[in-house]
GUROBA-414400 format. One line per field, with one value per residue: residue number from 1; residue in three letters; chain; x, y, z of N, C-alpha, C, O in turn. Coordinates in steps of 0.02 Angstrom, whole numbers, plus 50000, padded with zeros to 5 digits. Example, Ala and Ser with C-alpha at 12.3 -4.5 7.8 and 13.67 -1.06 7.14 Angstrom:
2
resi (1  2)
resn (ala  ser)
chain (A  A)
n_x (50660  50642)
n_y (49716  49888)
n_z (50390  50354)
ca_x (50615  50684)
ca_y (49775  49947)
ca_z (50390  50357)
c_x (50660  50645)
c_y (49835  50002)
c_z (50390  50394)
o_x (50712  50670)
o_y (49834  50057)
o_z (50423  50402)
//
This chain:
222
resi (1  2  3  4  5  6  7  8  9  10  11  12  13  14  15  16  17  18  19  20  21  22  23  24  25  26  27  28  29  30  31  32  33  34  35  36  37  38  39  40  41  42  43  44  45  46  47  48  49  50  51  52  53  54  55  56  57  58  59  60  61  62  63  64  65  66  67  68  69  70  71  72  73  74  75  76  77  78  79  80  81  82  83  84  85  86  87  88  89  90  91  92  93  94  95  96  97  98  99  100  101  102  103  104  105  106  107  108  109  110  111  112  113  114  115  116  117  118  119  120  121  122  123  124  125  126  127  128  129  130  131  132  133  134  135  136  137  138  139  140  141  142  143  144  145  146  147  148  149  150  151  152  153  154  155  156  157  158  159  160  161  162  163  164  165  166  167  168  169  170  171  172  173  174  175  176  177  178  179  180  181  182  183  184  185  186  187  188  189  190  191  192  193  194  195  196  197  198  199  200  201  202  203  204  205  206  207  208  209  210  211  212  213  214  215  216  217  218  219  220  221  222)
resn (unk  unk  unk  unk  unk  unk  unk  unk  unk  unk  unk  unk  unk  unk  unk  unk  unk  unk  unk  unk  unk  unk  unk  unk  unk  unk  unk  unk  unk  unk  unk  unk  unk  unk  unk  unk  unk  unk  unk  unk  unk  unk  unk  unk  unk  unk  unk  unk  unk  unk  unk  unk  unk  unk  unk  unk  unk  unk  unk  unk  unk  unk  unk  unk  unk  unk  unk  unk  unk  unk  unk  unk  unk  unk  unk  unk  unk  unk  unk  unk  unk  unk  unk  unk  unk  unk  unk  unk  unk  unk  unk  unk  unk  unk  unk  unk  unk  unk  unk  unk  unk  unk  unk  unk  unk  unk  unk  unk  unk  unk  unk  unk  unk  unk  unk  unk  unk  unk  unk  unk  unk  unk  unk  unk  unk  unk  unk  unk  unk  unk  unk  unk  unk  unk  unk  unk  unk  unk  unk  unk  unk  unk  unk  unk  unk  unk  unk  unk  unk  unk  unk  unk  unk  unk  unk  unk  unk  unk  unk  unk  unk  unk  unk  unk  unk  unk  unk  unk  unk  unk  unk  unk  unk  unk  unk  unk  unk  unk  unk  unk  unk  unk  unk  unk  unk  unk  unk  unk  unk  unk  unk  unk  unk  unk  unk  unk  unk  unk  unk  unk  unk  unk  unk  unk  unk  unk  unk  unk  unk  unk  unk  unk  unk  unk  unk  unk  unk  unk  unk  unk  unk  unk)
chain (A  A  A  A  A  A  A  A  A  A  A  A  A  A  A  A  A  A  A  A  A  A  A  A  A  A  A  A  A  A  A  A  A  A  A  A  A  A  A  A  A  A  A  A  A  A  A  A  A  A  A  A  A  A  A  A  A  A  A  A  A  A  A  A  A  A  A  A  A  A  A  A  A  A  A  A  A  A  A  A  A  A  A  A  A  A  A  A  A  A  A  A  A  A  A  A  A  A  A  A  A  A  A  A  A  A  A  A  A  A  A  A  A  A  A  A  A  A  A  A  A  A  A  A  A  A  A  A  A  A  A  A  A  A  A  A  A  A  A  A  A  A  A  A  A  A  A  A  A  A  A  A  A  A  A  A  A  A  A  A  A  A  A  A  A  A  A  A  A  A  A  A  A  A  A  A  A  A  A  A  A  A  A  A  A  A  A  A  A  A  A  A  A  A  A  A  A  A  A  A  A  A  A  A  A  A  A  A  A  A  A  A  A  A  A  A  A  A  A  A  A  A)
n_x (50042  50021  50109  50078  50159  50096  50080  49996  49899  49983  50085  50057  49930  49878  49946  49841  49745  49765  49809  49665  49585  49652  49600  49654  49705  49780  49884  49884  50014  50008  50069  50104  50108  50245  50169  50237  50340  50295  50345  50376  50376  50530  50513  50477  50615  50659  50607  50629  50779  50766  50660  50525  50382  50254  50311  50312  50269  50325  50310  50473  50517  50555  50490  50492  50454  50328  50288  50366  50321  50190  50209  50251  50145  50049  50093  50107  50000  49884  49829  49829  49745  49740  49856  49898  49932  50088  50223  50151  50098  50020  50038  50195  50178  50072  50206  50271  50199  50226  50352  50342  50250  50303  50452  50462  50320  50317  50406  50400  50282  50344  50439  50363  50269  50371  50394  50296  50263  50386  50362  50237  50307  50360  50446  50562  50486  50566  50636  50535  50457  50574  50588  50447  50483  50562  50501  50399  50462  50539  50405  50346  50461  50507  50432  50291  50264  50333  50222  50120  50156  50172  50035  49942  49993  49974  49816  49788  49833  49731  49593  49645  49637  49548  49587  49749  49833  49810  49646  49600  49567  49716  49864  49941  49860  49815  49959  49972  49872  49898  49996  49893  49775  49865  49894  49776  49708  49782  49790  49670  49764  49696  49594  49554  49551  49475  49458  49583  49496  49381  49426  49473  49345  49300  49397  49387  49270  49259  49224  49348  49422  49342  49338  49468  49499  49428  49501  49618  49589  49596  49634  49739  49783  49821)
n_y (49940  50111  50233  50385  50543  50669  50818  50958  51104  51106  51052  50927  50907  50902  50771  50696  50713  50651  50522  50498  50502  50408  50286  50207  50103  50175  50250  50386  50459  50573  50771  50900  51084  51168  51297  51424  51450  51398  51302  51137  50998  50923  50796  50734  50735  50618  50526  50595  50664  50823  50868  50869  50894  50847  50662  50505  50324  50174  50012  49979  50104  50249  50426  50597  50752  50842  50843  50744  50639  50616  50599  50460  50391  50401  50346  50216  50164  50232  50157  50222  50320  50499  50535  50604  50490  50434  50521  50604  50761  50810  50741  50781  50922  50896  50853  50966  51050  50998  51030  51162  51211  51189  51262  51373  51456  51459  51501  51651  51655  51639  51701  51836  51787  51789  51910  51979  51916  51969  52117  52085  52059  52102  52228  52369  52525  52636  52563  52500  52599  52572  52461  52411  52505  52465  52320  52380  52427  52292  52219  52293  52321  52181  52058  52096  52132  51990  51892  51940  51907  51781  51754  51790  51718  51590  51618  51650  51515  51426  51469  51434  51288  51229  51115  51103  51012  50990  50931  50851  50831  50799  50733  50851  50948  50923  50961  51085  51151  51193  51305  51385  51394  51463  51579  51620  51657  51738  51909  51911  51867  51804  51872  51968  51861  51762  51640  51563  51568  51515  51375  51329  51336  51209  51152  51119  51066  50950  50772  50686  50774  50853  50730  50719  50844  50819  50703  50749  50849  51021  51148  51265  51347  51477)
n_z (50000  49973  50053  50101  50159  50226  50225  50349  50252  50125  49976  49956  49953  49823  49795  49863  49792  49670  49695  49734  49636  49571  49644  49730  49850  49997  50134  50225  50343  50456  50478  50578  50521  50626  50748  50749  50662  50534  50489  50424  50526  50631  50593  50497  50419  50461  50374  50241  50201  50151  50221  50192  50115  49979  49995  49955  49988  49925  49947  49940  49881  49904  49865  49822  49767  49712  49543  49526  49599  49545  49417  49420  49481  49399  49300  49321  49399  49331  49232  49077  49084  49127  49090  48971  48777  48741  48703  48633  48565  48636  48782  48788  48830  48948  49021  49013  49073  49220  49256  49235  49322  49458  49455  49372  49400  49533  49598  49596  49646  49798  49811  49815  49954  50035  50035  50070  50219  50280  50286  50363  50509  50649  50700  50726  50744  50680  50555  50490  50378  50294  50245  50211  50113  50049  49999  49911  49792  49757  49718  49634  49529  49518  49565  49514  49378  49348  49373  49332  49187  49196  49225  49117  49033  49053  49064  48937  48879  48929  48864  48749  48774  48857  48967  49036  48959  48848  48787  48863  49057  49177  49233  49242  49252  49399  49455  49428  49497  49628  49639  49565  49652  49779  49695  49681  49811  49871  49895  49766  49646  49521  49467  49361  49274  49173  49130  49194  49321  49315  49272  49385  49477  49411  49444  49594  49579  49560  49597  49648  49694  49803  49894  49903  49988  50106  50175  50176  50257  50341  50228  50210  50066  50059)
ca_x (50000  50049  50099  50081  50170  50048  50089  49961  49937  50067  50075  50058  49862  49867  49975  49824  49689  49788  49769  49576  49570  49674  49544  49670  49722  49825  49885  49898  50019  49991  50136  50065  50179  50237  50134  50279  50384  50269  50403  50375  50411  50599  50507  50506  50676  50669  50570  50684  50831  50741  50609  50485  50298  50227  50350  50270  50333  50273  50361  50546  50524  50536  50490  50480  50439  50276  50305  50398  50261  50140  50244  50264  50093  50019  50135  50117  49920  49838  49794  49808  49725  49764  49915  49901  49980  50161  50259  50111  50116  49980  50109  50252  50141  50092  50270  50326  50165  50213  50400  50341  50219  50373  50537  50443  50278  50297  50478  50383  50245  50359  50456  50294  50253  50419  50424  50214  50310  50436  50327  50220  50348  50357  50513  50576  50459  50616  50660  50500  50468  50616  50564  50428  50491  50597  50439  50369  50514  50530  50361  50326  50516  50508  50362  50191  50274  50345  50176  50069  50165  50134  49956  49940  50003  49929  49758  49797  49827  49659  49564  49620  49621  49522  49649  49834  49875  49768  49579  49583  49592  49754  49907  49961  49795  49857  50014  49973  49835  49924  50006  49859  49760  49901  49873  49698  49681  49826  49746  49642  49772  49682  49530  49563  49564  49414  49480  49588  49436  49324  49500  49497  49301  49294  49430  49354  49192  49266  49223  49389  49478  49336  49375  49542  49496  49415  49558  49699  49565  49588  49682  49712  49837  49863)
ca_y (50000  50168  50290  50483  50576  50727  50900  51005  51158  51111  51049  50850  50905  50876  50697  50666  50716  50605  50458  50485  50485  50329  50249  50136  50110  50208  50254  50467  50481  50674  50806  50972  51121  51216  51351  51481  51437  51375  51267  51044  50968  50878  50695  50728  50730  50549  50491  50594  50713  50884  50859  50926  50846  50782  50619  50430  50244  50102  49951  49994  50153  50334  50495  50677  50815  50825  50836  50646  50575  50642  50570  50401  50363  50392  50287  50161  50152  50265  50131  50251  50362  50539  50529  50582  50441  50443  50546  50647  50820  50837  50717  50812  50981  50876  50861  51033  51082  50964  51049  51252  51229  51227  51284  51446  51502  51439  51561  51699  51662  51606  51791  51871  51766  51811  52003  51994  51909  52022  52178  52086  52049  52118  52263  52431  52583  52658  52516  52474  52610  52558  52390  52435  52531  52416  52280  52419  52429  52222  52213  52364  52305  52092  52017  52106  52116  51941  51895  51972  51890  51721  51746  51804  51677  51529  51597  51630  51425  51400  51498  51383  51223  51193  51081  51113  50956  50969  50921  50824  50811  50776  50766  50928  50990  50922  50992  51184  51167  51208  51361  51459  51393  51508  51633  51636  51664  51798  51968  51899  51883  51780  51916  51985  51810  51699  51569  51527  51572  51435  51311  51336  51331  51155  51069  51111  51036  50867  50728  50648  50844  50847  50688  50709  50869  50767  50640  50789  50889  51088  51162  51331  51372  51558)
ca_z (50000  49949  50115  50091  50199  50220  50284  50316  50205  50076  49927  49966  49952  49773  49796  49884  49745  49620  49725  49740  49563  49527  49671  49730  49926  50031  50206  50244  50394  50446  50505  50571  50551  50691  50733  50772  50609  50491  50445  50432  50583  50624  50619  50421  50408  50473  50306  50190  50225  50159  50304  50145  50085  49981  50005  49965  50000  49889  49937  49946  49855  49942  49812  49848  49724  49680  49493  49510  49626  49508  49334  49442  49491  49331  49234  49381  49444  49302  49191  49030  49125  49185  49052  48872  48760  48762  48642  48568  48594  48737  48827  48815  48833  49004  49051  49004  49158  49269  49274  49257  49416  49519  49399  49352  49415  49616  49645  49585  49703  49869  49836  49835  50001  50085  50050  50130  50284  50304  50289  50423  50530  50700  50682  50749  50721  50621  50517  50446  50330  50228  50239  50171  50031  49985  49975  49868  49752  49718  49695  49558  49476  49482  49569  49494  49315  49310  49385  49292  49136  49197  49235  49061  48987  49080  49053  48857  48865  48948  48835  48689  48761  48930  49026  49026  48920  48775  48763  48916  49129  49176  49313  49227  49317  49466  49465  49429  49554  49711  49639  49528  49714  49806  49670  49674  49888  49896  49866  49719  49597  49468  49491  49289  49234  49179  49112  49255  49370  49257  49270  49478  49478  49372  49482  49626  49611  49547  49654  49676  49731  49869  49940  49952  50047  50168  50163  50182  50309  50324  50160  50185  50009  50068)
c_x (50044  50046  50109  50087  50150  50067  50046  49958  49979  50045  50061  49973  49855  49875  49897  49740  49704  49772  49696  49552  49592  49626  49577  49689  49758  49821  49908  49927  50042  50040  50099  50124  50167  50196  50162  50321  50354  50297  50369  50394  50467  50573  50497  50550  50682  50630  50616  50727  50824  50691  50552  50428  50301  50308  50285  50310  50278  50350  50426  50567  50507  50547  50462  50481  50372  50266  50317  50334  50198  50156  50218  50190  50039  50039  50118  50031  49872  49785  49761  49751  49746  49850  49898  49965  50028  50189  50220  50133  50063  50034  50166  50221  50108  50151  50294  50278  50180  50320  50385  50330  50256  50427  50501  50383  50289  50379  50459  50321  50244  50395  50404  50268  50286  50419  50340  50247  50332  50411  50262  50245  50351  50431  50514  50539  50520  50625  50603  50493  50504  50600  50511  50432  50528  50556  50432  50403  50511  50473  50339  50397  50514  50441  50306  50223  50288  50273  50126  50084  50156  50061  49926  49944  49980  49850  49751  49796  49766  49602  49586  49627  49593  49550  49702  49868  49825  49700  49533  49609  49673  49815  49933  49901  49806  49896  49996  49902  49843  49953  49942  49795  49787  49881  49814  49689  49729  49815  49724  49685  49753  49608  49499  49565  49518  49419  49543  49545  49378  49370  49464  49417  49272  49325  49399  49294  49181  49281  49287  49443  49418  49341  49435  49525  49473  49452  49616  49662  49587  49655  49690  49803  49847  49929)
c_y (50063  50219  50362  50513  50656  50795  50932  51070  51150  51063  50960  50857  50879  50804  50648  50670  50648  50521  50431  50469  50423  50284  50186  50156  50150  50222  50341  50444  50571  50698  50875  51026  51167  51281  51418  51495  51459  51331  51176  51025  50927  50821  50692  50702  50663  50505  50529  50667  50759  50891  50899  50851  50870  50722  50534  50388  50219  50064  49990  50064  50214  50389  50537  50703  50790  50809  50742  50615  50581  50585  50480  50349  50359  50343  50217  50126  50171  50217  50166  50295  50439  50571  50555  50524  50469  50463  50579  50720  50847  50804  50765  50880  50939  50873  50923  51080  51048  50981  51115  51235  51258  51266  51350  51476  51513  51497  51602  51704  51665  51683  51849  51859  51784  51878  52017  51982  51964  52104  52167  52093  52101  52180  52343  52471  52618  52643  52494  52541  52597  52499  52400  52469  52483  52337  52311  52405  52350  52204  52232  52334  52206  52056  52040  52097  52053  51893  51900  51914  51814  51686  51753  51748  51602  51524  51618  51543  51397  51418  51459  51329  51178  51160  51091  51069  50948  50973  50885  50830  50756  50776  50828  50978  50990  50958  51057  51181  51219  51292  51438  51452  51479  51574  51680  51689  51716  51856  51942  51895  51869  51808  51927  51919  51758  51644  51537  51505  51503  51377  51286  51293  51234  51113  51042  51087  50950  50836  50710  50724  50841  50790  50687  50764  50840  50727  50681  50838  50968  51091  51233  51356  51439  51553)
c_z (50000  50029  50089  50168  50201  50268  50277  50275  50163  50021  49907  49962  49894  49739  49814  49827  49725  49659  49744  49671  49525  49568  49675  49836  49947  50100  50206  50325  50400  50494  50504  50577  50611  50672  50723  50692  50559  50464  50470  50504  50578  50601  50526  50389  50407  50407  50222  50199  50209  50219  50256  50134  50026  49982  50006  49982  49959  49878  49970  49932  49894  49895  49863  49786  49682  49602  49471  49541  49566  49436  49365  49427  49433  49292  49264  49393  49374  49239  49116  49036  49142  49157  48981  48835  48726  48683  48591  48608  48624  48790  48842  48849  48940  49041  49063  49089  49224  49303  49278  49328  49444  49507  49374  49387  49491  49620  49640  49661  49788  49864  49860  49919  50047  50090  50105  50199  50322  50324  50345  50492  50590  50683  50713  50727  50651  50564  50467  50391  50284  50199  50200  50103  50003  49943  49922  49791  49708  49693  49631  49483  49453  49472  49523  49432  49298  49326  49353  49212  49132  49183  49145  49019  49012  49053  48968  48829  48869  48905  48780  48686  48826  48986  48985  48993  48870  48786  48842  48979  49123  49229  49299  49276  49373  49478  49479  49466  49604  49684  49616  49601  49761  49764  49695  49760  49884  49850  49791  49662  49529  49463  49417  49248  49215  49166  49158  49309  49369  49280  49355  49505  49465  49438  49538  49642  49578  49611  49690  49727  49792  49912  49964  50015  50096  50174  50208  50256  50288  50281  50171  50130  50005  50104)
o_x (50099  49993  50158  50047  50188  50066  50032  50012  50021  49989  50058  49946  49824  49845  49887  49692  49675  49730  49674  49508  49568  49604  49560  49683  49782  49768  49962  49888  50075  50056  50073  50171  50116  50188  50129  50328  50365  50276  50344  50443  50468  50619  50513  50544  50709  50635  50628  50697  50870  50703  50532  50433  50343  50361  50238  50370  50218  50401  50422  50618  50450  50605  50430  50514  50362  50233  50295  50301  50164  50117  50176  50179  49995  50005  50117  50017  49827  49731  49705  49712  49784  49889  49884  50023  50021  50181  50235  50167  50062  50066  50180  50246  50133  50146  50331  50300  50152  50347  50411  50368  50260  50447  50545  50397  50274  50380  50489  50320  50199  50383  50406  50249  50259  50439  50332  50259  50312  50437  50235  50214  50341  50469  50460  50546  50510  50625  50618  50537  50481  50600  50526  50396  50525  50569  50454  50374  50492  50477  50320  50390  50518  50408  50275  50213  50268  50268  50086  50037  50138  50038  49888  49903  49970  49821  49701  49769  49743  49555  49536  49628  49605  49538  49706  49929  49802  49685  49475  49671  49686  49814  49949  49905  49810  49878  50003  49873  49810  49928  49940  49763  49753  49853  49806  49666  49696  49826  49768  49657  49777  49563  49442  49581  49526  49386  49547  49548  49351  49343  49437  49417  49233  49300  49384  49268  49133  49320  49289  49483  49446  49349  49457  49530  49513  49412  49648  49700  49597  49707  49648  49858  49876  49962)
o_y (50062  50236  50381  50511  50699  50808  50951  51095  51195  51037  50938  50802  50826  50779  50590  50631  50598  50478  50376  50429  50395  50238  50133  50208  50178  50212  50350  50419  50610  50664  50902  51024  51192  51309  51464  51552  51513  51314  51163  51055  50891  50783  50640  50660  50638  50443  50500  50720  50791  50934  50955  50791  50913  50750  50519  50396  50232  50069  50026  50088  50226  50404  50529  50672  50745  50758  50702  50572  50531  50543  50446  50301  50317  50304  50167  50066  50132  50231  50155  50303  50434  50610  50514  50517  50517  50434  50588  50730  50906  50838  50785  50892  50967  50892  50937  51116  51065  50954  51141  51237  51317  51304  51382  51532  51568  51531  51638  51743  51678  51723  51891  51909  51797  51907  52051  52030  51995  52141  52216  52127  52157  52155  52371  52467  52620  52684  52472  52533  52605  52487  52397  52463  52463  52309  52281  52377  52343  52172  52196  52329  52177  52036  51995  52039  52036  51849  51853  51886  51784  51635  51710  51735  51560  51475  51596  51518  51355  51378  51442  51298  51120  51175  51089  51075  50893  51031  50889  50835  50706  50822  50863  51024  51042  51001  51082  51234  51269  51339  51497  51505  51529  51620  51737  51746  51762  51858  51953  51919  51901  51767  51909  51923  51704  51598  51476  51452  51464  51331  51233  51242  51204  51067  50983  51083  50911  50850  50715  50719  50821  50802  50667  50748  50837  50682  50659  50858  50981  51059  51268  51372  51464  51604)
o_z (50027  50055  50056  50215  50179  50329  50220  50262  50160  50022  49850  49968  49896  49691  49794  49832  49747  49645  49761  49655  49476  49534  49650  49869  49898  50130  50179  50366  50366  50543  50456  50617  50636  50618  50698  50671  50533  50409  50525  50527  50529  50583  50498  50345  50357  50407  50169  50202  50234  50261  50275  50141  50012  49968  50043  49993  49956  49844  50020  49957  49914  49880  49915  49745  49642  49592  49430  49512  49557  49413  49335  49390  49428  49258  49229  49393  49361  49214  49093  48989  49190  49185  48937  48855  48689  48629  48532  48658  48639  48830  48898  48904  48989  49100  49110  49133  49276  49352  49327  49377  49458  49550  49345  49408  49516  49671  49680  49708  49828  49909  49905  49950  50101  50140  50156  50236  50372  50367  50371  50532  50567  50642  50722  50666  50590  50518  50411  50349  50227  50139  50141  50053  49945  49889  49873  49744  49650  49641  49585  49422  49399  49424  49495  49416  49242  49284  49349  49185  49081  49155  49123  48975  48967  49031  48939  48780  48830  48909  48748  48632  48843  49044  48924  48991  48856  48799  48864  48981  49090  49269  49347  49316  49405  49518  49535  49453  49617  49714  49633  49608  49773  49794  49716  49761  49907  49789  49749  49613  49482  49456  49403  49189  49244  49190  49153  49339  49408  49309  49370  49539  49502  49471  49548  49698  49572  49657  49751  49775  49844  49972  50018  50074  50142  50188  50256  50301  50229  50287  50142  50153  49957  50113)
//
């Protein structure tokens, strides 16, 4: 049986769609993060030396990065399924989403996440204005423009072909879940966008994504 090592909040939510959808067994053991941090708990570490989720076992086998558990279990469980067939160009067009998610859209979104932090951040009366400006500054010069150019171009894809791999549902859906999710909940950024909005709208009200939520329990992807 397949174990998912589940953190809450994080991105092992979607490990846990994909497994509702292949509708095969599994065991969720759950890791809450600290409350002070936000960070995984040490007892992570003891299942694989980033101390990071999603992370599975099957059998002998221990994966991490959602992307691979994602590739794996499809090729593995999906039963031609959940895959476009191999070597067309929805396939690769699947592959090429199932490496942005993380390799391009998600650093744009975790800088964005860290400069909000930092500008929350408890700090000297003095010190924060600059702090502040200098939020201001990365924002207006990297984040909102490279941002903006993502969003753009994600929902240009959606607009001419419904799911992210061609014609059909797919782990590419999976994948860019968790981030246009994060998008979506942090100040509205997918607000200007209908055809992401429609994308977000769709996944959400497929059966096998609310079971997992009940499976994975509270999600909050802000």
């Amino acid at each position: 049986m397949i174990i998912l090592h589940h953190l809450n909040n994080s991105r092992s939510q979607r490990i846990l769609w994909m497994l509702e959808e292949l509708e095969i067994p599994y065991e969720v053991k759950r890791y809450e993060r600290n409350p002070a941090t936000d960070l995984a708990p040490d007892s992570l570490k003891k299942v694989h030396p980033l101390g990071k989720s999603p992370v599975i076992q099957d059998g002998n086998l221990t994966l991490a990065e959602s992307g691979l558990i994602l590739d794996y279990l499809a090729q593995k469980y999906a039963k031609n399924r959940l895959m476009p067939e191999a070597d067309s160009p929805a396939a690769w067009q699947c592959k090429y989403w199932l490496h942005y998610a993380e390799g391009s859209l998600m650093p744009v979104l975790l800088v964005k996440l860290i400069f909000l932090k930092i500008i929350k951040a408890p700090l000297p009366f003095f010190i924060k204005p600059v702090v502040k400006g200098i939020s201001a500054q990365v924002h207006k010069t990297y984040i909102n423009p490279n941002l903006r150019t993502h969003l753009e171009y994600i929902e240009k894809h959606l607009a001419a072909h419904g799911w992210f791999a061609g014609k059909n549902f797919s782990v590419a859906d999976i994948q860019m879940s968790f981030p246009l999710e994060a998008a979506s909940a942090r100040q509205s950024l997918v607000g200007e966008y209908p055809n992401i909005r429609a994308w977000l709208a769709k996944i959400h009200s497929m059966p096998a994504y609310q079971r997992a939520l009940k499976a994975g329990g509270a999600y909050d992807y802000a």
